[in-house]
N, C-alpha and C positions, 0 to 999 in steps of 0.2 A: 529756422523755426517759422514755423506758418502764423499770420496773425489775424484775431477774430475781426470777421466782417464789422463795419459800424455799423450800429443799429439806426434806425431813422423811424420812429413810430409812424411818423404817415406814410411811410410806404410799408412796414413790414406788418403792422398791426391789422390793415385790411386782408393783405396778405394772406395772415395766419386764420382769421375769422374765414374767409372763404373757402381755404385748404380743411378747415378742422369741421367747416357743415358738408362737406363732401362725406367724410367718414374718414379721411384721414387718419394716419395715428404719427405719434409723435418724432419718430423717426420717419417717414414719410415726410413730412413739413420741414424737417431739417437736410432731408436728400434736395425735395423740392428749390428750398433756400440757398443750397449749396453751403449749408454750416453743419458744423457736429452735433450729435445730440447732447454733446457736455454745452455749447453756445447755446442752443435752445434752452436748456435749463435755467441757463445762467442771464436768459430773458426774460422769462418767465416771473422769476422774484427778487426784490429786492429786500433786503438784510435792511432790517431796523434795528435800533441802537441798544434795544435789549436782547437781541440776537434772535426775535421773531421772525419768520418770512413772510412779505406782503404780496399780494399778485400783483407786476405791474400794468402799463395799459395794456401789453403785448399776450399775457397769460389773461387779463379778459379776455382780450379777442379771443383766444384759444380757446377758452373757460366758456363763452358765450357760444360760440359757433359749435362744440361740443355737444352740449346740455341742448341746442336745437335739432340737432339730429338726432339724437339719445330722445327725446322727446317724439318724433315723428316715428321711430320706430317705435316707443313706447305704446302711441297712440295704437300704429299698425297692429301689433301683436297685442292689443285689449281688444280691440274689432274682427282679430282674430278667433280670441279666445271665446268670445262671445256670438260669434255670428255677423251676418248683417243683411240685408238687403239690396239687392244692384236692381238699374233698370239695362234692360236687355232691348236691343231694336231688332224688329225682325218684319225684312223686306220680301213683299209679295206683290206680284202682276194682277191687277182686275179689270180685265178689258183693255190689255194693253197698256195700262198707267201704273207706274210704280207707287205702291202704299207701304207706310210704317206702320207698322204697330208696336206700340211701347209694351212692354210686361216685364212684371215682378219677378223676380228670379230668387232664392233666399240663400245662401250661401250657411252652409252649417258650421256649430264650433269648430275647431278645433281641439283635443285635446291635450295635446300635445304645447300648444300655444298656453290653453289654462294653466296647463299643470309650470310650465317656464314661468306667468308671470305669478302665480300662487307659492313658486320657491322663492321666488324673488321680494314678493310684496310682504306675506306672511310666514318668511322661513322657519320661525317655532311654531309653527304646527304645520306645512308640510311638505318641507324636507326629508325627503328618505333616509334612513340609518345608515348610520357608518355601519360597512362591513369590513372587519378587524381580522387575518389571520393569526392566528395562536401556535406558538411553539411552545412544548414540553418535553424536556428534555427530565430521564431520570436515571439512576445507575442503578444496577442489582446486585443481588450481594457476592456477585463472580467480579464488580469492578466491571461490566459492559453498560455502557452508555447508551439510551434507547431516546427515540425522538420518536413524539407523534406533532404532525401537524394539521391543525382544525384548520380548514380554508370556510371561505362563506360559499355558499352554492350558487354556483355556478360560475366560480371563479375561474380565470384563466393563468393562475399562477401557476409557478412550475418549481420546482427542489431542486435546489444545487447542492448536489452532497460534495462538498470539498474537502471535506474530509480525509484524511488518507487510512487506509486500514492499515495496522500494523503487523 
């Protein structure tokens, strides 16, 4: 039976913090470590006396370095969503001497950017509808069993009739 690595906060905690502002995910840091993802778990928190779970240092670091790059894309994808401004350099000869010129350049929304952090930020108001297929099933008075199924449009579902005819 194979036995779990020791853990040593000062070496695994920076570790995890580094791996987790990459974008890592949690099985990634535990390939990385060479432990399981039941050992990464089982780092992560410790059990308090009333059977709560705590993060320990090891699930900060994780928890920190997380929330930092969850953050930098956040940022990204609102500058997205919004627009923004860049300066553009653009190099030309006068009289044989290279010159810069700086200029505005404005880079447009996104909508597609809005519309991700708008399900995200304000999902009761706009989040798209669930679309539900519908079966109805009825018999007639011969005893034949009829189905109709309502799809939403532009569904790509498909009917499996398993059914066996008798």
């Amino acid at each position: 039976m194979a036995r779990t690595p020791l853990y040593r906060s000062e070496f695994h905690d920076p570790w995890a913090w580094s791996l987790a502002i990459l974008g890592r995910t949690d099985v990634e840091i535990a390939e990385a470590m060479g432990i399981s993802r039941k050992t990464l778990s089982a780092w992560k928190y410790t059990k308090m006396p009333d059977n709560t779970k705590v993060l320990t240092s090891f699930g900060e670091a994780l928890a920190n370095g997380k929330d930092a790059i969850d953050l930098q894309v956040e940022q990204a994808l609102f500058k997205r969503a919004i627009g923004y401004t860049i300066v553009e350099k653009e190099q030309f000869k006068v009289n044989g001497e290279t010159r810069t010129k700086l200029k505005d350049k404005h880079i447009p929304p996104d909508t597609k950017a809005a519309e991700a952090w708008l399900y995200n930020r304000q999902s009761d108001r706009w989040r798209p509808p669930q679309q539900v297929a519908v079966n109805i099933k009825s018999e007639d008075e011969n005893g034949n069993t009829h189905s109709v199924v309502v799809l939403p449009f532009g569904s790509d579902c498909r009917i499996n009739n398993d059914e066996s005819e008798g």
